[in-house]
Structure formats: C-alpha cells, structure tokens
KOLTIZA-920519 format. One record per residue: residue in three letters; z, x, y of N, C-alpha, C in turn. Coordinates in steps of 0.2 Angstrom, whole numbers, plus 5000, padded with zeros to 4 digits. Example, Ala and Ser with C-alpha at 12.3 -4.5 7.8 and 13.67 -1.06 7.14 Angstrom:
// residues 2
ALA503950664972503950624978503950664984;SER503550644989503650684995503950645000;
***
This chain:
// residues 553
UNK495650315245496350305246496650255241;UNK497350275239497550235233497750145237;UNK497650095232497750035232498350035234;UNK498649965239499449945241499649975233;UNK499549935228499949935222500149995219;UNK499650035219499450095218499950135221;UNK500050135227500550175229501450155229;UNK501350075228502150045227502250075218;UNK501650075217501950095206502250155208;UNK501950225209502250285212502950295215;UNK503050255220503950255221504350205217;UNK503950175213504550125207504650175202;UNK504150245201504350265196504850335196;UNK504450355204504950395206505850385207;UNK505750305209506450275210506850275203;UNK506650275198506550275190506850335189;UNK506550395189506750465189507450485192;UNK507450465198507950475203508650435201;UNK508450375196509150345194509550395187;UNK509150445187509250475180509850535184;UNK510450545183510950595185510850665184;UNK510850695190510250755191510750805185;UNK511450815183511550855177511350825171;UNK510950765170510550735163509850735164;UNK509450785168508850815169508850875163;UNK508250865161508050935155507850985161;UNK508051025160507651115164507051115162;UNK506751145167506051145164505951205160;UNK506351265157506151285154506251255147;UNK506451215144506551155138505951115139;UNK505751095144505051045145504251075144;UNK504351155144504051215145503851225137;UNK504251205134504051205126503751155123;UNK503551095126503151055125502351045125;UNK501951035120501251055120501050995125;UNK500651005130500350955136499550955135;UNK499350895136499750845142499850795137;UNK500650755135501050755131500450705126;UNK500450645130499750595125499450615123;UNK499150685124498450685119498750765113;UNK499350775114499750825111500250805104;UNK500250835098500850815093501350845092;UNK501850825098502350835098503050775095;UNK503350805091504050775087504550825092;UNK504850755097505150775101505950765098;UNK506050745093506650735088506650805086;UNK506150825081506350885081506550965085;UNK506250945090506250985096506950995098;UNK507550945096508050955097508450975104;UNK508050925106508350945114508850895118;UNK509250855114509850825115510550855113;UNK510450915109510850975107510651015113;UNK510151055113509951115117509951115122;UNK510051065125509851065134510751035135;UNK511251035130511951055132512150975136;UNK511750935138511850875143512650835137;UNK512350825132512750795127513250835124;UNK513750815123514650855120514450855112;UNK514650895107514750875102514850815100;UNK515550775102515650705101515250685102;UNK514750685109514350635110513750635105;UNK513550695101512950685098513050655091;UNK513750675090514150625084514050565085;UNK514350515091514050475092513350425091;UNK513050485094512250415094511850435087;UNK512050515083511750535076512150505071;UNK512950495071513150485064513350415061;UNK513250375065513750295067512950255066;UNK513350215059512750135060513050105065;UNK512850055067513150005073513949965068;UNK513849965065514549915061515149985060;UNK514950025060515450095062515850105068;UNK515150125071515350105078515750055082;UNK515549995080516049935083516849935078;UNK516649995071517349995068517950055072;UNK517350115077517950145078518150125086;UNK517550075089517850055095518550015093;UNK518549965089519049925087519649955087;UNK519450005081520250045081520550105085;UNK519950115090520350145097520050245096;UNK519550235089519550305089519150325093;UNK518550255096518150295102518450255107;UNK518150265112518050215118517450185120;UNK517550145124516750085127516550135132;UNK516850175132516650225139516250295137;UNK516650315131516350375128515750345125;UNK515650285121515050275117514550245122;UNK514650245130514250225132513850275135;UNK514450325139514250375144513550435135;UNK513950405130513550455126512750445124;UNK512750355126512050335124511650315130;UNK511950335136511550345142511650405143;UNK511550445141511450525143510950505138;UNK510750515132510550505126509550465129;UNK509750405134509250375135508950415142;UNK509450435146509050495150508450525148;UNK508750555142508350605139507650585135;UNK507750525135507450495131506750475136;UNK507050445142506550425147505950495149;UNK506450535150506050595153505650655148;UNK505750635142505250645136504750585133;UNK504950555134504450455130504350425136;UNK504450415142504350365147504650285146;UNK505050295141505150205138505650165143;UNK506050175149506350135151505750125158;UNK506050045162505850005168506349995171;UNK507150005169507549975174508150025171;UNK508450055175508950105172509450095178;UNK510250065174510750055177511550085174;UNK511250125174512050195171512550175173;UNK512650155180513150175185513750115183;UNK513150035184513649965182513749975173;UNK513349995168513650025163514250055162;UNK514250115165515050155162515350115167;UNK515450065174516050055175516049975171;UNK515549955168515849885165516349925157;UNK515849965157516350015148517050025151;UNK517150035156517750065158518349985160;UNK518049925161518249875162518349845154;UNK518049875151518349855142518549885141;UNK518649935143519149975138519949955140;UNK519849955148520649915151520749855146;UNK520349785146520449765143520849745136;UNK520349805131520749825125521349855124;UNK521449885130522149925131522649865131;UNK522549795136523049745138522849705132;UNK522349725125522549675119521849605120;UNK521649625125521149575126520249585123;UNK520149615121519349625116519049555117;UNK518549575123517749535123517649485118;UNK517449525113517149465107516849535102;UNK516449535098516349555090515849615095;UNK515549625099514849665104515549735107;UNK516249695108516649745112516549815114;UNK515949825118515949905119515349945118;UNK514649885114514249925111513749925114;UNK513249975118512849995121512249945117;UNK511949905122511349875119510849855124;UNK509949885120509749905127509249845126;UNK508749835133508349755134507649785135;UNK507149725132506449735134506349725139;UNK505849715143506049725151505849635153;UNK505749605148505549525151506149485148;UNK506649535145507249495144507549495152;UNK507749445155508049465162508749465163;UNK508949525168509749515171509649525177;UNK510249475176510149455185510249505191;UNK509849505196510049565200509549615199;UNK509149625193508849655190507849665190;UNK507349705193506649665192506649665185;UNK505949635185505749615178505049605176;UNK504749655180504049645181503649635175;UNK503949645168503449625162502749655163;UNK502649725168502049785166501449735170;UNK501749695174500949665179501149685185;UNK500849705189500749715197500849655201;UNK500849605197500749525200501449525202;UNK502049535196502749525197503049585197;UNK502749625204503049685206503449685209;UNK503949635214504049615216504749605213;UNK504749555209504949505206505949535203;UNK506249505205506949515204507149455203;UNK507649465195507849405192508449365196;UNK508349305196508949265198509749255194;UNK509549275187510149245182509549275175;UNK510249295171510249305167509749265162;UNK509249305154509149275149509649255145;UNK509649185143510149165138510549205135;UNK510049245129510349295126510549345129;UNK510349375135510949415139511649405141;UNK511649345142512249295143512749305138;UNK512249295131512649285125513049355122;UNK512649415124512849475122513449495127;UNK513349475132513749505138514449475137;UNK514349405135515149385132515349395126;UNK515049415123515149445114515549525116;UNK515249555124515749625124515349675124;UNK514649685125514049725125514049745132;UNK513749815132513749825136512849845137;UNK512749835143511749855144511649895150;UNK511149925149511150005152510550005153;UNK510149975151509250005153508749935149;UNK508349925154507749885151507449935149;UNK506749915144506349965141505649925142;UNK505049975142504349965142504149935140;UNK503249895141503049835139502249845142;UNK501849825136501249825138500949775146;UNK500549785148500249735154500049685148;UNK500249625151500449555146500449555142;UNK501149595140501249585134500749575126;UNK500049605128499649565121499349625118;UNK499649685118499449725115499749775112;UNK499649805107500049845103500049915107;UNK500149955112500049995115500549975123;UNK501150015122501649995129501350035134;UNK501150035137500650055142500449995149;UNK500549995156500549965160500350025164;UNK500050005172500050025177500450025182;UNK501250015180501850015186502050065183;UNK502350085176502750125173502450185168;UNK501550155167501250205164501450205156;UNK501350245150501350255145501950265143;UNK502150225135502750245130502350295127;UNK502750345126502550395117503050385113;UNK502850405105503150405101503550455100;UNK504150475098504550505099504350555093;UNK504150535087503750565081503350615082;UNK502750575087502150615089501950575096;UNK502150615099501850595108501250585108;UNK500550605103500050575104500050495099;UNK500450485097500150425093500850365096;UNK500550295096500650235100501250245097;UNK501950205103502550185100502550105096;UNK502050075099502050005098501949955104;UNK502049915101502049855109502049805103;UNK502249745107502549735114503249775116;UNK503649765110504149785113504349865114;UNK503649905112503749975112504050035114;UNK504450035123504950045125505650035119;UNK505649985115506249975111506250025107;UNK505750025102505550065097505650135099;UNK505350145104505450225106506250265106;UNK506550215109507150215112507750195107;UNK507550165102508050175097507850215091;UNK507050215092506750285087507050345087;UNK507450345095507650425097508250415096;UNK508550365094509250355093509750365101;UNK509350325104509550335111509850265114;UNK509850225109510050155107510150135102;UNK510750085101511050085094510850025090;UNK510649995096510349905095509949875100;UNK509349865100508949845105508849775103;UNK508549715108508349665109507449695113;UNK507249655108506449645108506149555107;UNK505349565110505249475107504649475103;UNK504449435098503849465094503549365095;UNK503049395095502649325095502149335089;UNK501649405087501049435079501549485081;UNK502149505081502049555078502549625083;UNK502749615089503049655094503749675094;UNK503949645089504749695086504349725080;UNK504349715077503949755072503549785072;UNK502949805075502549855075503049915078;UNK503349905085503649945088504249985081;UNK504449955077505049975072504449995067;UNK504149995065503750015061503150105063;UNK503050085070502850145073503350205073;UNK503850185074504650235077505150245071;UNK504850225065505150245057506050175061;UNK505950125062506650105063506550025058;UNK507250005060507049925058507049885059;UNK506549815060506549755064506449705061;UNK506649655066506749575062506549525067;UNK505949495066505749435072506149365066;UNK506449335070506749285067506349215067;UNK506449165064506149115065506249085073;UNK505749065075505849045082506448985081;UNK506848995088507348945090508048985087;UNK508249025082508649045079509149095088;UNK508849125090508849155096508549125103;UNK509049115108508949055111508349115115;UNK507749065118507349105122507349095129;UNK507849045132507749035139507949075144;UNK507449075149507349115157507149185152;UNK506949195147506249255146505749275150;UNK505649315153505149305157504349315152;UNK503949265154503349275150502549275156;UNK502049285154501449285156501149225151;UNK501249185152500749135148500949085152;UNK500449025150500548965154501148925149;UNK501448915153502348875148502048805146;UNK501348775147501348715144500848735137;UNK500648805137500448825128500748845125;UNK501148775120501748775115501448785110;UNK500548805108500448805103500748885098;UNK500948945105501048995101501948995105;UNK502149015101502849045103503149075101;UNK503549135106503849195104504749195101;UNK504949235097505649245096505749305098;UNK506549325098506849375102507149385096;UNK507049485094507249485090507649545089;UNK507949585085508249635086507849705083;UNK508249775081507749825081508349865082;UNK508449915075509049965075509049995070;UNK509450075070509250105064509450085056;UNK509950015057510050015050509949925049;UNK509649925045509849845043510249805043;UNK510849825041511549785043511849785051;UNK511249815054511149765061510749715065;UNK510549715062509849675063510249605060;UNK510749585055510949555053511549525056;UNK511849585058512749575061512449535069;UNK511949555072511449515078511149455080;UNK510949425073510649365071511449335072;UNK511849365066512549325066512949305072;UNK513049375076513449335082513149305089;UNK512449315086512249275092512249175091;UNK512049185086511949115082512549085080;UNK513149145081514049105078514249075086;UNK513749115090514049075098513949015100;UNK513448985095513348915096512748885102;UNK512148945101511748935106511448895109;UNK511548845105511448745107511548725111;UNK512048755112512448715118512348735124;UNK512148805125512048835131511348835134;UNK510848825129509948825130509748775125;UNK509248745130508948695125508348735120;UNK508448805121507648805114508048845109;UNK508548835108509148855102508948805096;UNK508848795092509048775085509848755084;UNK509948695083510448685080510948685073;UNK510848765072510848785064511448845063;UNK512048835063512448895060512148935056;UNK512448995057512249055052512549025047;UNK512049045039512649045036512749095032;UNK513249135027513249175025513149215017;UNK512649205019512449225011512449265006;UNK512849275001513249304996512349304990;UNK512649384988511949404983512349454980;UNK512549444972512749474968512149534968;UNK512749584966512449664964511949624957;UNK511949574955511349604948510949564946;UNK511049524953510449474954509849504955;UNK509449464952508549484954508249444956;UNK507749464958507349414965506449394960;UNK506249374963505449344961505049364967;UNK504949404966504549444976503649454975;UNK503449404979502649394978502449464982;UNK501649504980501649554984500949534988;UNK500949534994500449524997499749564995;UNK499149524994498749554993498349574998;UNK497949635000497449655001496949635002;UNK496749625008496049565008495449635006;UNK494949615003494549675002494149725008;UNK494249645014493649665018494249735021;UNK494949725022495149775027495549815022;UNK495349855022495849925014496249955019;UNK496849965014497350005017497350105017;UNK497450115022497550185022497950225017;UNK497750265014498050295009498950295010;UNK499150325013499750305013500150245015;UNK499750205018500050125015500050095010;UNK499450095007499250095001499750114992;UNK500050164997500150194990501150174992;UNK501350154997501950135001501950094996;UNK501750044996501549964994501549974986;UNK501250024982501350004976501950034976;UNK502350104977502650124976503450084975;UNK503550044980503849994984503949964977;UNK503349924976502949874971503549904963;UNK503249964962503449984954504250004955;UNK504650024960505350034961505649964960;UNK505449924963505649854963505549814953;UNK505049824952504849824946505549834941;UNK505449904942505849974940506849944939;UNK506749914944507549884946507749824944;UNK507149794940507449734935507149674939;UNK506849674946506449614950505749584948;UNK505649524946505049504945504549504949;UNK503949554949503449554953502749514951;UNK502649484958501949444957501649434960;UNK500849484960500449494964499949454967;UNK500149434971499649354974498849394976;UNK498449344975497549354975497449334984;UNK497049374985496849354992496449284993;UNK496549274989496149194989496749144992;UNK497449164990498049124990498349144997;UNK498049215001498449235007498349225012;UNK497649215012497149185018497349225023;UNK497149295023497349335029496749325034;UNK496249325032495749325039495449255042;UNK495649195037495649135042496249135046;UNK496949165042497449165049497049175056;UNK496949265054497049285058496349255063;UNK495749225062495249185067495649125070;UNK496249095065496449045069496949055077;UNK497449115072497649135079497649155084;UNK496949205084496849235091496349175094;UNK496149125092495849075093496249035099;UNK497049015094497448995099497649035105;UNK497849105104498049145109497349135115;UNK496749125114496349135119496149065122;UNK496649025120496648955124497048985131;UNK497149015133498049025138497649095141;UNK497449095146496849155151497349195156;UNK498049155155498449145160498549235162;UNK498749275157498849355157498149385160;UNK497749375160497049385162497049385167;UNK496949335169497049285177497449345182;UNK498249365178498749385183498449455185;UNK498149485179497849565180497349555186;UNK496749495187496349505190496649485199;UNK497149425198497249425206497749475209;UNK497849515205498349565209497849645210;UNK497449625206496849695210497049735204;UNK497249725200497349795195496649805191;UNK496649865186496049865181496649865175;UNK496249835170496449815163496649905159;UNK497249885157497349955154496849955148;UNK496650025144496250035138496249965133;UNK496849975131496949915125496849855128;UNK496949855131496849775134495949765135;UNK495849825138494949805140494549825132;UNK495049865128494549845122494849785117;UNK495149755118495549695113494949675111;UNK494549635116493849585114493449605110;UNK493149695110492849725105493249715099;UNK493749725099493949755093494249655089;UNK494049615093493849545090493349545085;UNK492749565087492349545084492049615081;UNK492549615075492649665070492249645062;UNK492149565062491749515057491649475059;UNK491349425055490949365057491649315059;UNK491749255059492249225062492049155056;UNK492049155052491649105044491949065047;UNK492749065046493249025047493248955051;UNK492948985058492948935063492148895064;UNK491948915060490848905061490848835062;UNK491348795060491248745063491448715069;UNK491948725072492248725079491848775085;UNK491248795083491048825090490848795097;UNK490648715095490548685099491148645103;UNK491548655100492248605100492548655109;UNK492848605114493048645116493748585120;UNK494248625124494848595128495348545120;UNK495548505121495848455118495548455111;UNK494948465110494648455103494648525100;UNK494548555103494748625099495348655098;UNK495648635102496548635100496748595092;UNK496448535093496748495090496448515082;UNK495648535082495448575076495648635073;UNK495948675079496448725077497048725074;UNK497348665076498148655074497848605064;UNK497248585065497248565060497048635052;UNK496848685056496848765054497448775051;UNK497848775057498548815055498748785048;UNK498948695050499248655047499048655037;UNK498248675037498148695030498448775028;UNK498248815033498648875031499448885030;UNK499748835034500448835031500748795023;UNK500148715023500248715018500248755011;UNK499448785013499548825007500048905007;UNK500248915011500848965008501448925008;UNK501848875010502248845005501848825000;UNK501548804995501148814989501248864987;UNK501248924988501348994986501848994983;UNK502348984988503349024987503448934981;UNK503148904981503248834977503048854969;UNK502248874970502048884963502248954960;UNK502449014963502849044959503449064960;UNK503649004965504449024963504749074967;UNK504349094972504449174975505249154980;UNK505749204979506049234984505949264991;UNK505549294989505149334996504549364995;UNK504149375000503549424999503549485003;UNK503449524999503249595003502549625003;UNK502449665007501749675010501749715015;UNK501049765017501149805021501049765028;UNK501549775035501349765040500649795043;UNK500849865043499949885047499749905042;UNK498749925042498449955040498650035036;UNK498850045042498750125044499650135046;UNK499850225046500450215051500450215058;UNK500750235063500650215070500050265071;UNK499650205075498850235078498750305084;UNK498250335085498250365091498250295098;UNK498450335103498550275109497850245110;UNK497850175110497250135111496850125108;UNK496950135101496650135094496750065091;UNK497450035092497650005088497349955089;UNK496749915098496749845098495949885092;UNK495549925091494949925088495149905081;UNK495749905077495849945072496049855069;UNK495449835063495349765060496049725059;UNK496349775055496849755051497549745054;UNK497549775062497949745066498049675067;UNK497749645066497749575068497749515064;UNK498049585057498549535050499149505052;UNK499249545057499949535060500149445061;UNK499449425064499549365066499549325060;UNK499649335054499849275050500149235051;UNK500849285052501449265053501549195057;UNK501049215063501049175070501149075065;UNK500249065062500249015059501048985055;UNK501449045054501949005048502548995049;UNK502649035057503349065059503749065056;UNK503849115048504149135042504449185047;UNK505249205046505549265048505449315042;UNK505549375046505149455040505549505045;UNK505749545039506049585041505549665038;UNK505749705045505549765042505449835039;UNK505449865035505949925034505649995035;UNK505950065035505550125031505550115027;UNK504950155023504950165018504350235014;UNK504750275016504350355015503750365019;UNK503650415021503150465025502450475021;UNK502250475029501350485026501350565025;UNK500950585018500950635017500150655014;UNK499950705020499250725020499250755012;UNK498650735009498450745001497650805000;UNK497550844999497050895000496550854997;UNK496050844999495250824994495250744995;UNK495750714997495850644998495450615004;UNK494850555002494550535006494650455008;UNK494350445012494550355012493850355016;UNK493450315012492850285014492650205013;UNK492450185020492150125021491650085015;UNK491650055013491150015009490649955015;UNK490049955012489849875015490149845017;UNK490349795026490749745024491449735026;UNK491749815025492449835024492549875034;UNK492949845034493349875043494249895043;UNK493949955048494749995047494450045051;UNK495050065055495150125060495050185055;UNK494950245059494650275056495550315053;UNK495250375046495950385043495950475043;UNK496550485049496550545050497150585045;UNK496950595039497650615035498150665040;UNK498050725042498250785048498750735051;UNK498450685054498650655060499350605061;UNK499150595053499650525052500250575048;UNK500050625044500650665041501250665045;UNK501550635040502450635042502650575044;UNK502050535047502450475051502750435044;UNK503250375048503250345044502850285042;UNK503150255035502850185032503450135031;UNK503050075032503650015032503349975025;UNK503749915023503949875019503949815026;UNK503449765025503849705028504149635021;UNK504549615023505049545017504849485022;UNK504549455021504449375022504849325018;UNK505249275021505449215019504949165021;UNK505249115020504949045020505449025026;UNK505348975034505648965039506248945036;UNK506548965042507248955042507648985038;UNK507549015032507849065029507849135030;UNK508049125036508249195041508949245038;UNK509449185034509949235029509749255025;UNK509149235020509149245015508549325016;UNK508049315020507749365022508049425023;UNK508549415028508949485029509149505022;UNK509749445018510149475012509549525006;UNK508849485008508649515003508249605006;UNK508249595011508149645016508549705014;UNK509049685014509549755013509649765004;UNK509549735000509349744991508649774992;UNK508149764995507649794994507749864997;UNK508149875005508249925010508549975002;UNK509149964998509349994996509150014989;UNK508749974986508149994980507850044983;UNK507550054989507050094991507450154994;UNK507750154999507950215003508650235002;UNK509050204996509850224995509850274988;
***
C-alpha cells in the first residue's frame, strides 16, 4: 500500500497537469514520437519542434518567445507593438509545453497571469506603465515564494506548506511591472545538482531528456533552455543558477550575496548557519539580461524594504570598445582533468581572448587552491543536518543523488583538513572559518599580484551529466570555491561538445572524474564561467558581455 505522502504527491501532480489548459495539451500522437521512457532516452525535444507542430502557438506567438532578447521585448511592450497579454498568453502556452515534455514547473498559475497581463495593458492604455518589468513574463524557483502560493522546496515535510506573503524580490518584480506565471523544480533540499524530488518527480534537459538539467535551480534552466521563459529567478549557494544555465546551453549569474535581497526565501537549513549563504540570481537567453535584473532590482533600493539587502546602488559601468582586460585563467587541478570538450572550450576561449588583444594569465594550481576549497566547504555545509533531518521525519527515502552525495565525498583523501578531525561543534566551525579566511586571502592576492580584471575557468568538469551522475563526479564540487569567496561570476555558452573519432580520456593514478561518454555529451553545450572579485557585480557583467561577444558574436 502507497504511503499517506505517496499518494498526496500523485494528486499534487495530477492537480499540476490539470492546471495546464486542455487546447495546450500535445496529442499523443506528437508525444508518440518521443523515444521512452523519457530519462533514460536522448531525446532534443527543441528539435523535435513541437511548439510549431502541435499548432498550440500562432506565428506571433512563436516570434515572440524565439526572436526577442528580453531588452526587445520590453522595447516592443513599450512601444505598443506587443501586448502584456500577447507576450504573456505566448510564454504560458510555451511553459505548458514545456512542463509536459521536461516536467520543470511545481506551481502553475496562467489564469492570475493573463488577467494581471490584461490589468497592464489597461494601465498603459491610461499612460500609466508599472515600472522598467511592465509586462514581462518572469518565472520563479519554487522556494522563491508568492503569497497564496505552496512552496514546498521538493520536501514531503512542507507539503502542506502555503506561503503567507511574498519573497522580497517577488515584491520587487511585481512592482517593477512583471508579470509571474509559474514556479519551477528544485531538488529535495536543495543540495544537489539533480532537480529531482518525490512530490514532483524529475526535470529533463530539454537538449537530451536523458542527461541532468541541473539543480538547484533546475526547473529554471529547463524552462528558459526551452525558451519557455524569458527571465528566470534562481538561488545559487556552489553553484545552482549555474549549473542549471550551463546544463540548458543558457546564461547565469549568482551575484554577490546581499546585492539581491533574500528575504522570506524559503530554505531547508537551520537559519542560525550563517556560515553558508545563498544569492538569488537571474538565468536567461542572453546576457544583457542578467544585467538589466541586477540593475532594476538593485535601482529599487532594496535596503529599505529587507534587512539582508546591501546598501549599494548599481552602478553603471562604461567599457570602451578597445579596452583590454588582464583575465587570469583558472587552472586545472591535476588531480581532477577536464573532459575533452571542456578542456578544449577553456583554451579555445583562452586563445580568442588572446587573439582579441586581452592579456592572458594562466594561474598554477598552487595559487587556486581548488581542492582545499572545496574540503572547507562541504565541511561547512555538513555542519547544518537540518535537510537530512526533514527527508527522515517525514517518512520519505533520499532521492539517488542525495543518497550518493556522501560516496561521491570521498572521492580523495581530505589533506586539507587532517588536522581538524578531532575538532568538533564551536571548534571546528571556528577552524573552518580560519580555512576559508586563508583561502580568500590568497585569492585577493591573486587579482592583486597580477593585476587581473577577471578570471575565467571552466565551471564543470564535464557537460551536463547523465541523471544522478553528477553527486559521483569529483569535479563537481569545484563549484564550491565560489562558496569560500563569495566573488560574483557570470556564466556563458560557449560551443558544443563535439564527439572526436579515436579520442580517448584516460584516468591516471590519483586523478577522479566521471566517466567520459563522447556519443553522449555530443552536441551539448559548454560554458565560459568570469569571476570578479566581491562586490564588483558591474564590473563582472560588463566584462561578461566583451567576452559573451569575443566568443559568440
């Protein structure tokens, strides 16, 4: 007999299905062409081309969500050639589709969407425009909350659970003139690179249904990889806007914590471990959104309205066409080697940049300290039991990645910490935060001694993993540098893995990495991630979009 919970998931997903408007259902002969059963199949449901074929979407509407970067979009809202209603009704037909081939949304609200679209559109008629957002569909991770709204964040514990009021930054969008339409998928607590729960079940990648969308924010990735969203709100703590925009070929930006207010986020951790903490960050097809985001959340003065805001206007950073930059490249730890086509992303990247008149300077792994980070920080993350805890009182079992995360921990010896094994509670916090504190010194050191503008470096190992690969896979868990520095980093495409005949990738003594299925990964994409130094969250973007356009223009 199924568990109480077990059968309340079933009618929350059912109720999921049901909210989707029975003429924005696929035919099953459209679904019929799909290789099954979808997760263990490679199917590129992009090209499958079934937002044209299955006729749900008008021309217009497919212009809409295929040919408009978001700063177009809000230029034709402006000038009256779309409507808040057309470019809504086109990105929620667009998300239907989306759900019932990827699985990416938790909360789907079409109905209050088109009539708020229709409530701005009046407005503009009478001369009135919301704010700089007026009209633009923007969709939510599902632990972002709106009132009225559940918010279960993928745990059985808060199945229940309906938000009171708004997250701050929902607050800020909704007065900006945005319009929100759907929460998106999220791992069971949040702590793994796989969106995967047992209320709502698996995200796929829209590329290849058998290989991961990402997590935490993975629902996002999916959902604006399909271009089923124009702008997504995600939270990265190692790495959960970005993995997701990295997996789904899009682009993301975890900001410097505080720059994005975080208040009433719903989280699974204990709220007095301030040793880790997450930003809320954006995720969209093009760059100069991820920027125009930062900007008008941060011009609304989000000081004033939540205390974990930063006190820090945007400012606007001007970067002449024929400036050059001083950009360190990450190195390579030897023990974890990158996958051929990372590998060769990263220099390519490297020799364009070169190419373009920028100073490159390849930092030694002795200067990046990739793998004491990364012992410090899951170090810190396994102080706080608290996600653990929620999975076991509520009766669930541990999804895949979650039950292998611990294997896939002790991937090498832990050098780093040999001395703190004995340390525990107050003392081992305390010798930890003395960990981080050397590790950020020496990377200001770094951007000091040579002078660097930015660092770039490959985010993952590999491109996006098969599903529940990625807690096994070493290299994931470079992510957590970041965590140590809270440097903001933005991330981009940057060309397609591309299977090579005769081409091997072999482990040495020593050395850990998932395994490398060239077949498997062909065609996904590769990213570029750009590091700043904190708080130079403008200066990261600016230099974001001179690399975005050295590389992909």
């Amino acid at each position: 007999m199924a568990a109480d919970w077990e059968t309340k998931a079933a009618e929350r997903r059912q109720q999921l299905s049901n909210a989707i408007p029975r003429d924005w259902r696929l035919k099953p002969e459209l679904l019929g062409e799909l290789k099954t059963p979808l997760e263990q199949s490679d199917n590129n449901v992009l090209e499958l081309g079934f937002c044209k074929r299955s006729g749900i979407l008008s021309e217009k509407e497919l212009g809409i969500t295929e040919s408009y970067k978001v700063s177009e979009l809000l230029g034709a809202l402006a000038s009256g050639q779309l409507t808040a209603l057309e470019v809504t009704t086109a990105f929620c037909k667009r998300a239907a589709i989306a759900h019932q081939l990827l699985n990416c949304c938790t909360e789907i609200f079409f109905d209050n969407a088109l009539q708020r679209a229709k409530e701005l559109d009046a407005r503009r008629a009478n001369g009135e425009p919301l704010g700089p957002f007026h009209g633009l569909p923007i969709s939510l991770k599902d632990n972002l909350q709106v009132e009225g709204v559940p918010a279960t964040i993928g745990l059985v514990h808060y199945f229940d659970d309906v938000s009171e009021k708004n997250s701050a930054v929902v607050d800020i969008i909704l007065t900006s003139g945005a319009v929100i339409y759907c929460k998106t998928n999220v791992p069971q607590t949040m702590m793994t690179v796989d969106s995967h729960n047992n209320i709502f079940g698996r995200t796929l990648n829209p590329l290849n249904t058998s290989l991961s969308a990402g997590g935490s924010s993975g629902g996002e990735g999916a959902i604006v990889g399909f271009r089923a969203s124009p702008l997504g709100l995600g939270t990265d703590v190692g790495g959960s806007v970005r993995f997701p925009a990295a997996c789904n070929g899009v682009y993301g930006f975890r900001p410097t914590v505080g720059r994005i207010p975080a208040g009433d986020t719903k989280v699974c951790i204990d709220p007095g471990m301030r040793q880790i903490k997450a930003c809320i960050g954006p995720l969209a097809g093009d760059v100069d959104a991820l920027d125009l985001l930062m900007k008008v959340v941060v011009d609304s003065r989000p000081w004033k309205l939540d205390s974990t805001a930063i006190d820090v206007p945007w400012r606007n950073v001007k970067i002449e066409a024929a400036r050059k930059f001083r950009i360190g490249v990450m190195a390579v730890d030897p023990a974890f080697p990158l996958h051929p086509p990372i590998r060769d992303a990263v220099k390519e990247a490297s020799d364009k940049l070169a190419a373009a008149g920028h100073e490159i300077i390849q930092l030694q792994p002795s200067e990046c300290l990739l793998w004491e980070a990364i012992q410090t920080a899951f170090s810190l993350f396994l102080l706080d039991p608290t996600g653990g805890r929620l999975v076991e009182e509520a009766g669930e079992p541990p999804i895949p990645s979650r039950a292998s995360l611990a294997k896939g921990l002790m991937f090498a010896p832990w050098t780093y910490l040999a001395d703190m094994k004995d340390l525990e509670g107050l003392d081992r916090l305390s010798a930890l935060n003395k960990k981080r504190a050397a590790i950020t010194s020496a990377w200001h050191a770094n951007y000091t001694k040579h002078k660097l503008d930015a660092v770039i470096g490959p985010l993952m190992q590999h491109t996006a993993a098969p599903h529940d690969e990625f807690a096994s896979s070493a290299y994931e868990k470079k992510k957590t540098w970041l965590i140590q520095l809270q440097y903001p980093a933005c991330v981009i495409p940057f060309g397609k893995a591309a299977a090579k005949g005769g081409e091997t990738f072999e482990l040495k003594p020593g050395q850990y990495a998932s395994e490398y299925n060239a077949a498997k990964s062909d065609g996904m994409p590769c990213t570029i991630q750009i590091v700043t130094p904190t708080m130079r969250d403008e200066e990261c973007l600016a230099i974001a979009k001179v690399i975005d356009t050295c590389l992909n223009k």
